[in-house]
N, CA and C atoms of all chains as a GROMACS GRO file, in nm:
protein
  609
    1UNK      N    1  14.139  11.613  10.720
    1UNK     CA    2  14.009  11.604  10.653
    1UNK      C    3  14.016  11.507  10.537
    2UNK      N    4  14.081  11.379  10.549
    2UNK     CA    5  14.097  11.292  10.439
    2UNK      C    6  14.006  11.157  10.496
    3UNK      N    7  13.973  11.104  10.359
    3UNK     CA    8  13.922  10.961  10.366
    3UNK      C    9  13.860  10.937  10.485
    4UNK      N   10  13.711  11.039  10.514
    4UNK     CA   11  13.588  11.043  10.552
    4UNK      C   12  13.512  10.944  10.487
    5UNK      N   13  13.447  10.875  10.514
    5UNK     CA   14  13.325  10.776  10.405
    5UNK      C   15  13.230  10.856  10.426
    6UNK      N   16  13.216  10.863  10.237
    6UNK     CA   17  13.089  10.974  10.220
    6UNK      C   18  12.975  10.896  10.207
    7UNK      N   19  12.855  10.926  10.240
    7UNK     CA   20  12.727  10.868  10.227
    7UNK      C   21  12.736  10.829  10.089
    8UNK      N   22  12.688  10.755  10.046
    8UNK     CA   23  12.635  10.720   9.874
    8UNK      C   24  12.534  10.720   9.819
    9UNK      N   25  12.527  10.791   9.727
    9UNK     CA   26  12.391  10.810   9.634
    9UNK      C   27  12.379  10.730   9.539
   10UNK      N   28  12.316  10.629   9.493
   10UNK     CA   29  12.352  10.501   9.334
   10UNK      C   30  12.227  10.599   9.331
   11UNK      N   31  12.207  10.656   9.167
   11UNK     CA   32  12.075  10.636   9.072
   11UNK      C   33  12.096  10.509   8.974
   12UNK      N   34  11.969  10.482   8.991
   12UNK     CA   35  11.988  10.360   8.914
   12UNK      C   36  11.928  10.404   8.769
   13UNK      N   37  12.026  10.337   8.672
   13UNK     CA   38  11.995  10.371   8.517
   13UNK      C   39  11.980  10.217   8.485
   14UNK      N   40  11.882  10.289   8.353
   14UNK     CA   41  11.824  10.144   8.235
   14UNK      C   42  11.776  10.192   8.118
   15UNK      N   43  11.784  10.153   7.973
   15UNK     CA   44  11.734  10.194   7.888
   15UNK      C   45  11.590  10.256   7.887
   16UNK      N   46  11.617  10.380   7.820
   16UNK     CA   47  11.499  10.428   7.832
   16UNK      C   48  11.462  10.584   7.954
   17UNK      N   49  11.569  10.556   8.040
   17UNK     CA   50  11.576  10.607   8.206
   17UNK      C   51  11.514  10.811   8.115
   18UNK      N   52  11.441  10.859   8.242
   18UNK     CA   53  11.423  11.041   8.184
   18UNK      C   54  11.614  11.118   8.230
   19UNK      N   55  11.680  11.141   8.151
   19UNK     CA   56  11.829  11.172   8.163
   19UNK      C   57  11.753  11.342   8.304
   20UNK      N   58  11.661  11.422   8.304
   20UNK     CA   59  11.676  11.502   8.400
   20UNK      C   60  11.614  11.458   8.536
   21UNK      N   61  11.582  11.317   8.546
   21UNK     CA   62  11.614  11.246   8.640
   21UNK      C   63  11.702  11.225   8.722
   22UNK      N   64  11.805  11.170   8.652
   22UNK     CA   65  11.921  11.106   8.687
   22UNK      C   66  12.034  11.264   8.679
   23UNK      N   67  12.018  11.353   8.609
   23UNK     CA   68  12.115  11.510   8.640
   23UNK      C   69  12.030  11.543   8.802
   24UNK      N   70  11.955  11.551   8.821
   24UNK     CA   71  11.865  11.640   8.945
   24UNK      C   72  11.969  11.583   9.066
   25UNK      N   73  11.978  11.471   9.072
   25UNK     CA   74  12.064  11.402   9.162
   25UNK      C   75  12.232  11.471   9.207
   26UNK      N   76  12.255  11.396   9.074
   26UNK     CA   77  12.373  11.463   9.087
   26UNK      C   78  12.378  11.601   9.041
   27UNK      N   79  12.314  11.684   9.021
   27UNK     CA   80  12.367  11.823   9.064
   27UNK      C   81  12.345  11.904   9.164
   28UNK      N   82  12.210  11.809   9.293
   28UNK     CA   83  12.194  11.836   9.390
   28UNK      C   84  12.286  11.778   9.520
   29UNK      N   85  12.360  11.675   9.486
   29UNK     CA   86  12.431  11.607   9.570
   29UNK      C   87  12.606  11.610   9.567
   30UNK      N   88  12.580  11.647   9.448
   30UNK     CA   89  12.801  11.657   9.416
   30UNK      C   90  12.783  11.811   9.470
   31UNK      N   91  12.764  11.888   9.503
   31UNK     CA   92  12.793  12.026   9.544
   31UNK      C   93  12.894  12.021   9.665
   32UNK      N   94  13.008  12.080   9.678
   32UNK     CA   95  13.054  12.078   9.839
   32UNK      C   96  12.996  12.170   9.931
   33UNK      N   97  13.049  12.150  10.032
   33UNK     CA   98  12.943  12.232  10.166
   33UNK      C   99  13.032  12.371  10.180
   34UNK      N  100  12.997  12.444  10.276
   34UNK     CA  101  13.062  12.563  10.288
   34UNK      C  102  13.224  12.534  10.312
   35UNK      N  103  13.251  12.426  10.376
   35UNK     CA  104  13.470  12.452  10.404
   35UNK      C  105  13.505  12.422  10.274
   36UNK      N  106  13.438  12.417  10.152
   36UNK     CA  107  13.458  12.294  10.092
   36UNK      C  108  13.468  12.097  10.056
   37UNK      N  109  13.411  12.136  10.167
   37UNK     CA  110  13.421  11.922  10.189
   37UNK      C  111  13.292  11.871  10.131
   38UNK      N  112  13.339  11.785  10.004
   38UNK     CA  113  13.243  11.692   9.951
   38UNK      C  114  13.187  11.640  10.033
   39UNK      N  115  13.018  11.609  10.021
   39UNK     CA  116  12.949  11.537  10.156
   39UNK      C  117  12.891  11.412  10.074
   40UNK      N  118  12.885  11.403   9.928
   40UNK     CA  119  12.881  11.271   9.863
   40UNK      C  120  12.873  11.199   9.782
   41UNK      N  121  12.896  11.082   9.791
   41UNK     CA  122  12.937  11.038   9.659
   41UNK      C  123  12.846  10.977   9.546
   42UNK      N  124  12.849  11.015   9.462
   42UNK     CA  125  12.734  11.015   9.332
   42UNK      C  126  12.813  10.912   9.296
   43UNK      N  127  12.700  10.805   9.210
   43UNK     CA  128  12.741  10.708   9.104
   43UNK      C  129  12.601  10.640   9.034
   44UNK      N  130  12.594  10.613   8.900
   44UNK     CA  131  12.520  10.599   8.856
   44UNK      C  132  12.554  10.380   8.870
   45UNK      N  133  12.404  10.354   8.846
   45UNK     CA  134  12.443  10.213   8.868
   45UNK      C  135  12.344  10.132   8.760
   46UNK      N  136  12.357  10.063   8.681
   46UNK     CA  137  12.328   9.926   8.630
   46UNK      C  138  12.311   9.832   8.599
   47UNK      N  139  12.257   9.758   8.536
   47UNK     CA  140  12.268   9.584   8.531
   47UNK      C  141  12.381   9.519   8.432
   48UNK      N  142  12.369   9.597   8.328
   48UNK     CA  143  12.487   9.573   8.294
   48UNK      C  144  12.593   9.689   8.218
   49UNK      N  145  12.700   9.611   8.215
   49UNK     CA  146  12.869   9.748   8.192
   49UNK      C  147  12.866   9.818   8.083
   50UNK      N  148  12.792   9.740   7.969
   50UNK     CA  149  12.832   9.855   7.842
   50UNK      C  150  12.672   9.980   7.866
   51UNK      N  151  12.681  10.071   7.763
   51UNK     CA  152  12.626  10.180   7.823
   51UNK      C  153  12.482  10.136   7.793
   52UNK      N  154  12.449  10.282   7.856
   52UNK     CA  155  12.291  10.267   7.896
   52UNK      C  156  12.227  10.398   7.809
   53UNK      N  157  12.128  10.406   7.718
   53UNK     CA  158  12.084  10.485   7.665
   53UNK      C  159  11.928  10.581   7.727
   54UNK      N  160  11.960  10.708   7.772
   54UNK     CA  161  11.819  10.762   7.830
   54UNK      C  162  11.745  10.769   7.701
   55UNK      N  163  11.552  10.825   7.749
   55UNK     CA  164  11.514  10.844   7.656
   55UNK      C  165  11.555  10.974   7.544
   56UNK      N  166  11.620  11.047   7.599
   56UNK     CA  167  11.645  11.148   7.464
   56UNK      C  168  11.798  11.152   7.380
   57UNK      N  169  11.815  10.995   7.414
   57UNK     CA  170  11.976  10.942   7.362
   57UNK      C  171  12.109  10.977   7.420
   58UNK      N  172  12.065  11.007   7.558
   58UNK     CA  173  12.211  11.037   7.602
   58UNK      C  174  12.259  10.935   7.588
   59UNK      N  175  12.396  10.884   7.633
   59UNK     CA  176  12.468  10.759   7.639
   59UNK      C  177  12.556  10.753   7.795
   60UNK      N  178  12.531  10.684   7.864
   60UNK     CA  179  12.602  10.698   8.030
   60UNK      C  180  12.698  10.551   7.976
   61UNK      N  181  12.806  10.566   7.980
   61UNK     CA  182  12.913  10.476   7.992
   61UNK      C  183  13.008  10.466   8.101
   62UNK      N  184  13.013  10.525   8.208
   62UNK     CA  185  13.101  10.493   8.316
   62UNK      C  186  12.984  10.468   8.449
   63UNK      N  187  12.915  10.372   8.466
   63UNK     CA  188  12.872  10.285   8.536
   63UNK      C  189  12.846  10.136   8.607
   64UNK      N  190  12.859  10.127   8.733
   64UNK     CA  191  12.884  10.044   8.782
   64UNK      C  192  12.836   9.936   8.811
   65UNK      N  193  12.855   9.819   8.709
   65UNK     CA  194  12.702   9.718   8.709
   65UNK      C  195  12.683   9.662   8.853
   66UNK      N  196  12.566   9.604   8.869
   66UNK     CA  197  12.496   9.531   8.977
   66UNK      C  198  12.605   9.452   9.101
   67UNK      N  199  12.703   9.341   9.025
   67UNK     CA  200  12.741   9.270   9.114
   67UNK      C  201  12.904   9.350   9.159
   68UNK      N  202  12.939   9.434   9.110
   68UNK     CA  203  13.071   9.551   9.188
   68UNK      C  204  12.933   9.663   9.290
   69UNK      N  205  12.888   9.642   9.289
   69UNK     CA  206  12.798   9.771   9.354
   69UNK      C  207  12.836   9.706   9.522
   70UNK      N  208  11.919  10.499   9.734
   70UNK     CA  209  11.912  10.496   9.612
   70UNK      C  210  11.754  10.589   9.546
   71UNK      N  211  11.827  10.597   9.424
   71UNK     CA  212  11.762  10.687   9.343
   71UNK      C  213  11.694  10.592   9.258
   72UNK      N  214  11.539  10.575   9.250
   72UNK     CA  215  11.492  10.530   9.099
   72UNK      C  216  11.473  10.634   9.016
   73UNK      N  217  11.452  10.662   8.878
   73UNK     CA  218  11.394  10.742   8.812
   73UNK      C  219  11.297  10.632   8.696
   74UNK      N  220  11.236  10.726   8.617
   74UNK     CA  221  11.141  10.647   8.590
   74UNK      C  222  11.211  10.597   8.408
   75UNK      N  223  11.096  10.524   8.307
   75UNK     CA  224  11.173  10.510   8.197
   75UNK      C  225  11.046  10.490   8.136
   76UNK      N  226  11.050  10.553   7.991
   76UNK     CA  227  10.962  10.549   7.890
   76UNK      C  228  10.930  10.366   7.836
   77UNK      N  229  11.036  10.302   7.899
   77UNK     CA  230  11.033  10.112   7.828
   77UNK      C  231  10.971  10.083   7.956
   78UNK      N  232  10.907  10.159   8.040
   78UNK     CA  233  10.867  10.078   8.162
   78UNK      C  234  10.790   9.933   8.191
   79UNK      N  235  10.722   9.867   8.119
   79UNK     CA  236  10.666   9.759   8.062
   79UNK      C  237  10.777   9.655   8.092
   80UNK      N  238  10.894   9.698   8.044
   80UNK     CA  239  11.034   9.573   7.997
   80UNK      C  240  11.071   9.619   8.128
   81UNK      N  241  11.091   9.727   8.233
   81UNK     CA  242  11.169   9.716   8.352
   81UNK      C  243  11.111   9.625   8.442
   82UNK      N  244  11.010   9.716   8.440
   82UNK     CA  245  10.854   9.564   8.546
   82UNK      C  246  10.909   9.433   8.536
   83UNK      N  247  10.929   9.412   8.436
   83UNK     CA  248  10.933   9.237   8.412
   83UNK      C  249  11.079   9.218   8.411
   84UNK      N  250  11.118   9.277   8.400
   84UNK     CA  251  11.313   9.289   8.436
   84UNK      C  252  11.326   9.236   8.580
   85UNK      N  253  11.358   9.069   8.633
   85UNK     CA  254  11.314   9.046   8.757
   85UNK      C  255  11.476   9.075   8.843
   86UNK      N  256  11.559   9.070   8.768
   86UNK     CA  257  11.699   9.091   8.792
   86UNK      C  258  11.688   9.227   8.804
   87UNK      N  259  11.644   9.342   8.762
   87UNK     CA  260  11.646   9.506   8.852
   87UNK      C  261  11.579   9.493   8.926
   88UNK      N  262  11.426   9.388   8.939
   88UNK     CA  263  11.377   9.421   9.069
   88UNK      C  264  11.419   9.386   9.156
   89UNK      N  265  11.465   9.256   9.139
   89UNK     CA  266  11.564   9.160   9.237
   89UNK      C  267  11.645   9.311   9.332
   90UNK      N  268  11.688   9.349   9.261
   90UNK     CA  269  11.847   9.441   9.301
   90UNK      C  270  11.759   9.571   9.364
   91UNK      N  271  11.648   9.598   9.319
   91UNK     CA  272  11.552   9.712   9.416
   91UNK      C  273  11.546   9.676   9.565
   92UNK      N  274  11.516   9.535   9.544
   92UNK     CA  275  11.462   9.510   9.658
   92UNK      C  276  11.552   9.450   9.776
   93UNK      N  277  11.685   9.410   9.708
   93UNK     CA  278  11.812   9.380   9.802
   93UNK      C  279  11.883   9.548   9.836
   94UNK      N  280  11.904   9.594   9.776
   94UNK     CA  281  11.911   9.727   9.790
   94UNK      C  282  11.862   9.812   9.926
   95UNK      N  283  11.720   9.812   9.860
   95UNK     CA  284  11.632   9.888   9.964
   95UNK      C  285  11.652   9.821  10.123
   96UNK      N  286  11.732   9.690  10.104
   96UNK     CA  287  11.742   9.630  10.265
   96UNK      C  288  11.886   9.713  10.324
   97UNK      N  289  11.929   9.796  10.250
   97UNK     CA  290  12.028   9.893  10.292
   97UNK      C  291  12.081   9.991  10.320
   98UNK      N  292  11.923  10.067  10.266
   98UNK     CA  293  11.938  10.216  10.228
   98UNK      C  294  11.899  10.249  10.315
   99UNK      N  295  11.958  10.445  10.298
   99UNK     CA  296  11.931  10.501  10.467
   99UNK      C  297  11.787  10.601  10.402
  100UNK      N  298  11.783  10.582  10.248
  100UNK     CA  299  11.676  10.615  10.153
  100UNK      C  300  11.648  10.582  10.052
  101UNK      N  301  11.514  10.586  10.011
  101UNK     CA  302  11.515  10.546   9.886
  101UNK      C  303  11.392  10.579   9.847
  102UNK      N  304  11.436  10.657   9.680
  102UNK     CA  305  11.349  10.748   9.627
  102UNK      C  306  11.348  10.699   9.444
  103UNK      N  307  11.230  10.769   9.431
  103UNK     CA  308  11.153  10.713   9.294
  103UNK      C  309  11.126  10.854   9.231
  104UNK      N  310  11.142  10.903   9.104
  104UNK     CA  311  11.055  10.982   9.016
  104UNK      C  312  11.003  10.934   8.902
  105UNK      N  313  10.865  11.004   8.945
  105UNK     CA  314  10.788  10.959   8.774
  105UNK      C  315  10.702  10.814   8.822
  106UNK      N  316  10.765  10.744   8.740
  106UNK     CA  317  10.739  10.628   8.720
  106UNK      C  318  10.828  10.508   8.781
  107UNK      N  319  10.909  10.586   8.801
  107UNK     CA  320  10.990  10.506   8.896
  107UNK      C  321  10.937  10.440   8.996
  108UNK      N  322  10.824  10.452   9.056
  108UNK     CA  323  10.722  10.434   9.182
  108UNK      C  324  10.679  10.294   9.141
  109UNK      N  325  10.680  10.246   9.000
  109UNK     CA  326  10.612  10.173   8.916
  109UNK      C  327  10.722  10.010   8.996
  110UNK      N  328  10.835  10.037   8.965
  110UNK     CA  329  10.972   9.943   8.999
  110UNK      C  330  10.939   9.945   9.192
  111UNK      N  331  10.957  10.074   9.227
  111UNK     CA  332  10.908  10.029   9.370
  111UNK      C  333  10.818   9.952   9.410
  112UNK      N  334  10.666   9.981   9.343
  112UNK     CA  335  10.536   9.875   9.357
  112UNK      C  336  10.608   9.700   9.310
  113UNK      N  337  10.615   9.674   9.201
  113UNK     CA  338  10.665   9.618   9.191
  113UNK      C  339  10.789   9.526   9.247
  114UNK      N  340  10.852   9.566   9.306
  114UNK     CA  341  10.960   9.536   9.366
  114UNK      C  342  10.892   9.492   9.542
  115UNK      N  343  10.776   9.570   9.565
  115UNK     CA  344  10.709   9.536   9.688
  115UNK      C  345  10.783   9.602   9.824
  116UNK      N  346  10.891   9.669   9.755
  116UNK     CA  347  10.971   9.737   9.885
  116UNK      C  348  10.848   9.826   9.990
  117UNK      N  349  10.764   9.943   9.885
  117UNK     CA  350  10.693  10.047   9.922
  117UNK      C  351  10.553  10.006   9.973
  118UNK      N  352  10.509   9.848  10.034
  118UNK     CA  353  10.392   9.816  10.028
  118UNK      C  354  10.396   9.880  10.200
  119UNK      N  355  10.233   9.945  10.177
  119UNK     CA  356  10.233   9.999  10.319
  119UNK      C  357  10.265  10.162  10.278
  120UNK      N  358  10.333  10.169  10.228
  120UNK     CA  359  10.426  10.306  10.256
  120UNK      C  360  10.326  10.419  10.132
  121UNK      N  361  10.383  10.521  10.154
  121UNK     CA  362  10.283  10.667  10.065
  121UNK      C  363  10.380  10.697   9.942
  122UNK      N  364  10.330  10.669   9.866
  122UNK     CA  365  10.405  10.699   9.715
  122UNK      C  366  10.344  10.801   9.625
  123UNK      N  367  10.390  10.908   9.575
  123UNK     CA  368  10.383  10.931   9.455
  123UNK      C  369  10.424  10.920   9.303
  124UNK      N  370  10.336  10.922   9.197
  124UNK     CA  371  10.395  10.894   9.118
  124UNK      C  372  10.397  11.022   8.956
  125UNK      N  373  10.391  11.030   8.855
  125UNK     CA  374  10.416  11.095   8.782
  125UNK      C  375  10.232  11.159   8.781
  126UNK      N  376  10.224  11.266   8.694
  126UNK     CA  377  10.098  11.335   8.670
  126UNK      C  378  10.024  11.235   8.604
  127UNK      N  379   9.901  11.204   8.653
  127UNK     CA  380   9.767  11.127   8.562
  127UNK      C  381   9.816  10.977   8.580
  128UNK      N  382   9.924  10.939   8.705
  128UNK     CA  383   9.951  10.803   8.660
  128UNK      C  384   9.928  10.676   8.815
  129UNK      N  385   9.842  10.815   8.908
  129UNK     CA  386   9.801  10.780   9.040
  129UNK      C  387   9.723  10.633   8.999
  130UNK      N  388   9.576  10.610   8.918
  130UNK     CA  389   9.516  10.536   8.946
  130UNK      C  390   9.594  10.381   8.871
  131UNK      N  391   9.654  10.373   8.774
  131UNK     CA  392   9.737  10.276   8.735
  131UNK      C  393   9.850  10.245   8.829
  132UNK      N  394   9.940  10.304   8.903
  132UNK     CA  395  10.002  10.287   8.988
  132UNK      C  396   9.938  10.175   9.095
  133UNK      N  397   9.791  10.271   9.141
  133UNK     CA  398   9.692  10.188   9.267
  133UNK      C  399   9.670  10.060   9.240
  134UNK      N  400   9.597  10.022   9.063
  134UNK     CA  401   9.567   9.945   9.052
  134UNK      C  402   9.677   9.817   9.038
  135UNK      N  403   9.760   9.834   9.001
  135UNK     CA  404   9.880   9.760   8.978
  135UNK      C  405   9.949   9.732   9.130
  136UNK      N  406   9.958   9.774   9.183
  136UNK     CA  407  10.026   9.767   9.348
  136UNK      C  408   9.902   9.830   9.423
  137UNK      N  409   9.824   9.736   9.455
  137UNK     CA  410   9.722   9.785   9.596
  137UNK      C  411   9.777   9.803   9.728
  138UNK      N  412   9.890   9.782   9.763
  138UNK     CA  413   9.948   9.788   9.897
  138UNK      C  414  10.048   9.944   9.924
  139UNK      N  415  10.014   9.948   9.840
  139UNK     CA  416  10.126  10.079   9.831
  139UNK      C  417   9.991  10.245   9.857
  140UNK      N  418  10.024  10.291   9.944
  140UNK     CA  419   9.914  10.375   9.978
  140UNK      C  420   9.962  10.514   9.825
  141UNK      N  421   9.910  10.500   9.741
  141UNK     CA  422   9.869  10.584   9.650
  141UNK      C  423   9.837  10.711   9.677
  142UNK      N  424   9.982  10.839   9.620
  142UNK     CA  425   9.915  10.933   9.688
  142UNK      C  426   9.846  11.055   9.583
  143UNK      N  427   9.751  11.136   9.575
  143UNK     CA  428   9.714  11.226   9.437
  143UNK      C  429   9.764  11.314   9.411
  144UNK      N  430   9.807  11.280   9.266
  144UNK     CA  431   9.935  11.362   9.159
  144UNK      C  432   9.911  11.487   9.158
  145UNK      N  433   9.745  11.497   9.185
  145UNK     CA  434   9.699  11.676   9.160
  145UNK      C  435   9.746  11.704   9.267
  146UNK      N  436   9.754  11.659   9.435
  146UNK     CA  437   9.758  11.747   9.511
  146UNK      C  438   9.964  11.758   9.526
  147UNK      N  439   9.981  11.644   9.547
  147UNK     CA  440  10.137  11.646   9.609
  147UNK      C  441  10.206  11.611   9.508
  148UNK      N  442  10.354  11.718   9.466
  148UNK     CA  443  10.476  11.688   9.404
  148UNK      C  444  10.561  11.598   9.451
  149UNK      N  445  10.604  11.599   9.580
  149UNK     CA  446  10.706  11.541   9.669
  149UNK      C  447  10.662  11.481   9.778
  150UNK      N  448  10.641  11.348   9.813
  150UNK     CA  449  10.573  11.278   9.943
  150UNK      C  450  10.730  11.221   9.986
  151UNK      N  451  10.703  11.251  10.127
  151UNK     CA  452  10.838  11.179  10.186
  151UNK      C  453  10.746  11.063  10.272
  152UNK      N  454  10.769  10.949  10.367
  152UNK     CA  455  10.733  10.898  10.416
  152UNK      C  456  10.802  10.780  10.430
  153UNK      N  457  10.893  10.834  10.575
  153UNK     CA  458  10.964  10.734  10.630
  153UNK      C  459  11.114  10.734  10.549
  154UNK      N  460  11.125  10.599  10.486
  154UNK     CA  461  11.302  10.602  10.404
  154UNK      C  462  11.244  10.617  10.283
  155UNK      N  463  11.120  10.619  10.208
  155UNK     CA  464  11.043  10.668  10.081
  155UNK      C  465  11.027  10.817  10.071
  156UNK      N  466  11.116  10.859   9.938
  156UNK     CA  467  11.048  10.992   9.886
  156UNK      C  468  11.056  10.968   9.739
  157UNK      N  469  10.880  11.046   9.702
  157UNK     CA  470  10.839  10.970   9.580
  157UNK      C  471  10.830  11.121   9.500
  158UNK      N  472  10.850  11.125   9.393
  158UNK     CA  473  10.772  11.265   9.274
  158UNK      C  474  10.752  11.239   9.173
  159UNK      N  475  10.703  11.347   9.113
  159UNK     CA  476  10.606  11.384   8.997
  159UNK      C  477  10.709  11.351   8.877
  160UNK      N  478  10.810  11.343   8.893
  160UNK     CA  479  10.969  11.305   8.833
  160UNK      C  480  10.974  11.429   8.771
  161UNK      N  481  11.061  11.440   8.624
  161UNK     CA  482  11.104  11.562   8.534
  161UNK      C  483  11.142  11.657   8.637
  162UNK      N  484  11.153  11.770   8.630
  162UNK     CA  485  11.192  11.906   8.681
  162UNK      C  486  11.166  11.876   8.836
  163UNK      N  487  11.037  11.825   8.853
  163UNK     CA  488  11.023  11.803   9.010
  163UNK      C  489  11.131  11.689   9.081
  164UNK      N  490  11.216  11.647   9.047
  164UNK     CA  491  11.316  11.558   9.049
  164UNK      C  492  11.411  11.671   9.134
  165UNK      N  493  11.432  11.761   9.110
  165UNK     CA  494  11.507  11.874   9.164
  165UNK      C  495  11.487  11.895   9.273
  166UNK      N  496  11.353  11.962   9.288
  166UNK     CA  497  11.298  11.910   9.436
  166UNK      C  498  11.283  11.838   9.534
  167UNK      N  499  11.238  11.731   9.467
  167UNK     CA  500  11.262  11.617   9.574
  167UNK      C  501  11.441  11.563   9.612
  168UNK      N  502  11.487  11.583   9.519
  168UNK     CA  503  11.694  11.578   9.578
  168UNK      C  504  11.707  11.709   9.656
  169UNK      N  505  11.634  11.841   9.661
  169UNK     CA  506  11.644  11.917   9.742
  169UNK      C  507  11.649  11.902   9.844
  170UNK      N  508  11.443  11.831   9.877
  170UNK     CA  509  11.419  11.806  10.010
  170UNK      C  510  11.517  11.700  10.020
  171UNK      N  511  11.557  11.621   9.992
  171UNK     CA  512  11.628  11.497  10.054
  171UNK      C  513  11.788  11.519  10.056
  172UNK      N  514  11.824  11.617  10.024
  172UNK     CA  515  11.980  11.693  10.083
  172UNK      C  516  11.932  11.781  10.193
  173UNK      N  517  11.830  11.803  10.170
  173UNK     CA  518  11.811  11.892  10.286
  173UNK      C  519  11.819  11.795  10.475
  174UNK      N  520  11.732  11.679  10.412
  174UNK     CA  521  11.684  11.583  10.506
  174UNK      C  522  11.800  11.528  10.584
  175UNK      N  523  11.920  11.508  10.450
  175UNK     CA  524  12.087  11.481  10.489
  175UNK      C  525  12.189  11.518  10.543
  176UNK      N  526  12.147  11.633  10.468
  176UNK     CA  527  12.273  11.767  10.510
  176UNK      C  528  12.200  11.905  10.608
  177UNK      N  529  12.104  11.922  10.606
  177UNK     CA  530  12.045  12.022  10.718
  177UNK      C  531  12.004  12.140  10.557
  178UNK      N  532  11.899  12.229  10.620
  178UNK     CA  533  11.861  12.367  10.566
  178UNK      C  534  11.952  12.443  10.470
  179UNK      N  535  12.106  12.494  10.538
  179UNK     CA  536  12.199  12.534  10.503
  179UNK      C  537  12.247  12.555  10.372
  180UNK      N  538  12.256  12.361  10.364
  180UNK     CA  539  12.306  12.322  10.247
  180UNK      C  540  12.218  12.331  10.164
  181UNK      N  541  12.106  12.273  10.157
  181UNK     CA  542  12.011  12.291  10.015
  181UNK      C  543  11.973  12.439   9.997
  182UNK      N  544  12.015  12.558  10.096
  182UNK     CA  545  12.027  12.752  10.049
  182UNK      C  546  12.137  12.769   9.944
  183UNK      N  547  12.244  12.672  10.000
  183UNK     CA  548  12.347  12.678   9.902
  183UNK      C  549  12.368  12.620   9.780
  184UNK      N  550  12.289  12.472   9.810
  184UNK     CA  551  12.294  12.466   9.626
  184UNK      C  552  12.181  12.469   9.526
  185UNK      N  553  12.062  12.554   9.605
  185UNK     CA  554  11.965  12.643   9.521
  185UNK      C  555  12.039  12.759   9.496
  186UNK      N  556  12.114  12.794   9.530
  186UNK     CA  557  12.141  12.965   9.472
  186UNK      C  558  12.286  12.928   9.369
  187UNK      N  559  12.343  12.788   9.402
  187UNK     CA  560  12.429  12.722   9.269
  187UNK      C  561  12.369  12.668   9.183
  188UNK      N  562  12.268  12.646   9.183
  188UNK     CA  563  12.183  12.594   9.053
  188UNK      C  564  12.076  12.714   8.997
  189UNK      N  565  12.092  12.829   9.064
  189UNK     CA  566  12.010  12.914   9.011
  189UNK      C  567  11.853  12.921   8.993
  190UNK      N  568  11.787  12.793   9.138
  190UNK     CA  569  11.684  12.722   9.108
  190UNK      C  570  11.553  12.851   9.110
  191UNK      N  571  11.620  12.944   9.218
  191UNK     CA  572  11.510  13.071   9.208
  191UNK      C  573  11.460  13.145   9.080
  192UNK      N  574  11.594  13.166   9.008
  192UNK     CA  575  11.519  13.205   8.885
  192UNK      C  576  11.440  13.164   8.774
  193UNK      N  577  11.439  13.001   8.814
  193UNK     CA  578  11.331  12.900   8.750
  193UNK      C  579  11.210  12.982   8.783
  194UNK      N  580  11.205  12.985   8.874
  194UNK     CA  581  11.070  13.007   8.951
  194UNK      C  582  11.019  13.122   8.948
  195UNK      N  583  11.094  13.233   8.943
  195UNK     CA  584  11.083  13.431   8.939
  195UNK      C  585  11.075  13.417   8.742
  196UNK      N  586  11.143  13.334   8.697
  196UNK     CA  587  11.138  13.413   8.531
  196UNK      C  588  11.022  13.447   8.461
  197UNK      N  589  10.981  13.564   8.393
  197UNK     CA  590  10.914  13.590   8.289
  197UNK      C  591  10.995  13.631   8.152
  198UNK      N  592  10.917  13.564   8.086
  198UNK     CA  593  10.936  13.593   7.934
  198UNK      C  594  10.958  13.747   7.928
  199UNK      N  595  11.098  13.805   7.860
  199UNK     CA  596  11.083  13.919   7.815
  199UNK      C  597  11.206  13.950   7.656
  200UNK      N  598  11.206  14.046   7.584
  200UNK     CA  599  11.258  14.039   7.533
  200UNK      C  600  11.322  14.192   7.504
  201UNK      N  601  11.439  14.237   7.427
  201UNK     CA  602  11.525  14.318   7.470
  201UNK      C  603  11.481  14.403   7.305
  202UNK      N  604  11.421  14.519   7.291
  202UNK     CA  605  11.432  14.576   7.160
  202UNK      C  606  11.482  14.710   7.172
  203UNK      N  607  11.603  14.680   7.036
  203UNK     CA  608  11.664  14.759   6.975
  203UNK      C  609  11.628  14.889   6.906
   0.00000   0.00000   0.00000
C-alpha cells in the first residue's frame, strides 16, 4: 500500500483569501478512509513564496508558488 | 482546484497572472470549485462561461453583470451548485459543504459519513443554546 498517487487538491491562496475557506478543504479532504489510507493530497498554492495573509491575519507560509505547482 | 473568495477582490480581478494560472489550471482539473466570491476569479478568468455558478449571499446580480456568460445561479435559493467539473457556494461555513459534496463526488457516500461525524458537522446543525445553572 505504498506510493499510490493521490488525487490533488491546490486551494489557491492570496491576500486577503476568507482563512474558513481554505480550512473547509483541508479538513474535509486530509481525513483517511476506513483501512486508514490517505486518499489526498492537500496543498495550498500561490503566486508568490513568501507568505500570504487571510482576511482575519492568519499567515500561510508553507506554500507552493505558481511555477513548482 | 479550490478558489475561495477574498475581501481585496478588486486587486485579484485585475491580478492577470492568478487569472492566467485559473485558467491554465482549470485545463487540468478533474474539478474545480469557487466559494463566495471566488466565482468572481472564475467569471473572470472565463473558465465558467456557459457553466451554473454560484456565488456568495446578495452578490448574484454583480456577479451576472460582470460575467454575462456564466449562467448565474440565485443565492436565495441554492448553497451548493455542482455543474459538470464546476462546484460553486455561498463560501464561509457553506464551504464545508460544498468539500462535502465534492468528497463525496470523489470518494463515494461512505466517506463524507465518516468525516461528518470527524468534524462533528451534525452538531453544528442539532445545537441549541443552553446553559448549565448551579
Amino acid at each position: 500500500m505504498k506510493e499510490k498517487k493521490l488525487r490533488h487538491i491546490g486551494v489557491l491562496i492570496f491576500d486577503g483569501f476568507l482563512a474558513n475557506e481554505m480550512t473547509a478543504p483541508f479538513d474535509v479532504f486530509t481525513k483517511k478512509d476506513s483501512s486508514g489510507s490517505q486518499l489526498f493530497e492537500v496543498s495550498l498554492i500561490a503566486k508568490q513564496i513568501d507568505s500570504v495573509s487571510s482576511e482575519e491575519g492568519i499567515r500561510y507560509c508553507r506554500i507552493i508558488p505558481f511555477p513548482m505547482f | 482546484m479550490i478558489v475561495p473568495s477574498s475581501v481585496q477582490l478588486e486587486a485579484q480581478v485585475k491580478d492577470q497572472e492568478l487569472i492566467r494560472f485559473i485558467r491554465e489550471q482549470n485545463e487540468q482539473t478533474e474539478y474545480t470549485a469557487s466559494h463566495c466570491a471566488g466565482a468572481f476569479l472564475l467569471g473572470e478568468s472565463g473558465v465558467a462561461d456557459g457553466s451554473r455558478l454560484v456565488t456568495y449571499c446578495g452578490g448574484s446580480e454583480s456577479l451576472q453583470k460582470a460575467y454575462p456568460k456564466v449562467l448565474v445561479q440565485d443565492d436565495t435559493l441554492y448553497s451548493v451548485v455542482q455543474d459538470g467539473k464546476f462546484i460553486s457556494s455561498n463560501g464561509n461555513l457553506v464551504s464545508y459543504l460544498a468539500s462535502l459534496d465534492l468528497l463525496e463526488k470523489m470518494a463515494g457516500k461512505f466517506q463524507r459519513q465518516r468525516v461528518e461525524e470527524e468534524l462533528l458537522i451534525h452538531k453544528l446543525i442539532e445545537h441549541e443554546y443552553s446553559e448549565l445553572h448551579h
